[in-house]
N, C-alpha and C positions, 0 to 999 in steps of 0.2 A: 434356430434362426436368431440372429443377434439384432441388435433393439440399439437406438439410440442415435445419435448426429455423431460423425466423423467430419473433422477438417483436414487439411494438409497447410506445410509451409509451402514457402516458393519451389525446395527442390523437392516436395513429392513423398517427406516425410511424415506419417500420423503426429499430429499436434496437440489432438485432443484426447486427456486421461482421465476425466470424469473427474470424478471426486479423490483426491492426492490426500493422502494426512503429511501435514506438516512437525516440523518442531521450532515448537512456541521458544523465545526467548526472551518474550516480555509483553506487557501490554503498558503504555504509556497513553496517561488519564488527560487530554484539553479540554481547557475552558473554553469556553461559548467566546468566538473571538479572536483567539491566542492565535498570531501568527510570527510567535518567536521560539525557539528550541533547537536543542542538539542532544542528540543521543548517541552512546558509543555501545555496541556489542562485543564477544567474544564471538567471533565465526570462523570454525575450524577448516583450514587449507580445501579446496573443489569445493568449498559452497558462497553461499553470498543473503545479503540478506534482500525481506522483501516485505510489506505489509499489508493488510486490509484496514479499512478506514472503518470505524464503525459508531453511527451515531447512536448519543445519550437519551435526547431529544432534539426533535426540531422546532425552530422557531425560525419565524424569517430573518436573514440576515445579506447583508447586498456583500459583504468581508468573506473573500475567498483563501485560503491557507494554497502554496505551494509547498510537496513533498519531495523533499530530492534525496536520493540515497547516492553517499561515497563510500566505496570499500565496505567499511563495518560501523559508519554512521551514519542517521538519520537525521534531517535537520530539516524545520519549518521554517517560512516567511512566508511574508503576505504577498498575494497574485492578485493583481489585476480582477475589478467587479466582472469583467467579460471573460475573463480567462478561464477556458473550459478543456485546458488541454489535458493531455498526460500527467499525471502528480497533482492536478490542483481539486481542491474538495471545497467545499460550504464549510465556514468558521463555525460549525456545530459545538456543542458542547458534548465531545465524540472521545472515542478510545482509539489509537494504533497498535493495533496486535501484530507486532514484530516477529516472524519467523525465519528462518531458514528454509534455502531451496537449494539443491545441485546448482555449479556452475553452469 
């Protein structure tokens, strides 16, 4: 009997792969704050990159970071105090753990 939550897309595709290992291409270290940078990777042809945000500590802070990724770079600025969308995080004093995923 198999165990676990299954999604679909819209056309009816399994979405959901549990735990995927990646390949790490870097972890880039911010300041509690920092809502300026640019990063460039090496991403070999059918992949792209992507990251997880991961805080150091928390402390309160009302300074939101947006993350936008183009092609094979990763760049921060500052998001709006209400800005809760897609890409923006809490100006933590946090790490982006940069990897690679299939296009």
């Amino acid at each position: 009997m198999a165990w676990g939550v299954q999604t679909w897309d819209a056309a009816g595709k399994p979405n959901n792969y549990g735990l995927v290992p990646v390949s790490l291409l870097g972890n880039i270290e911010l300041a509690a704050e920092q809502v300026s940078g640019s990063w460039s990777f090496s991403v070999p042809s059918g992949y792209r990159i992507d990251y997880i945000h991961v805080a150091k500590t928390i402390t309160y802070t009302a300074t939101r970071r947006l993350i936008t990724i183009s092609g094979s770079t990763i760049s921060i600025s500052q998001a709006g105090a209400s800005a809760y969308g897609f890409g923006t995080e809490m100006a933590y004093n946090a790490f982006l753990c940069v990897f690679i995923r299939n296009d």
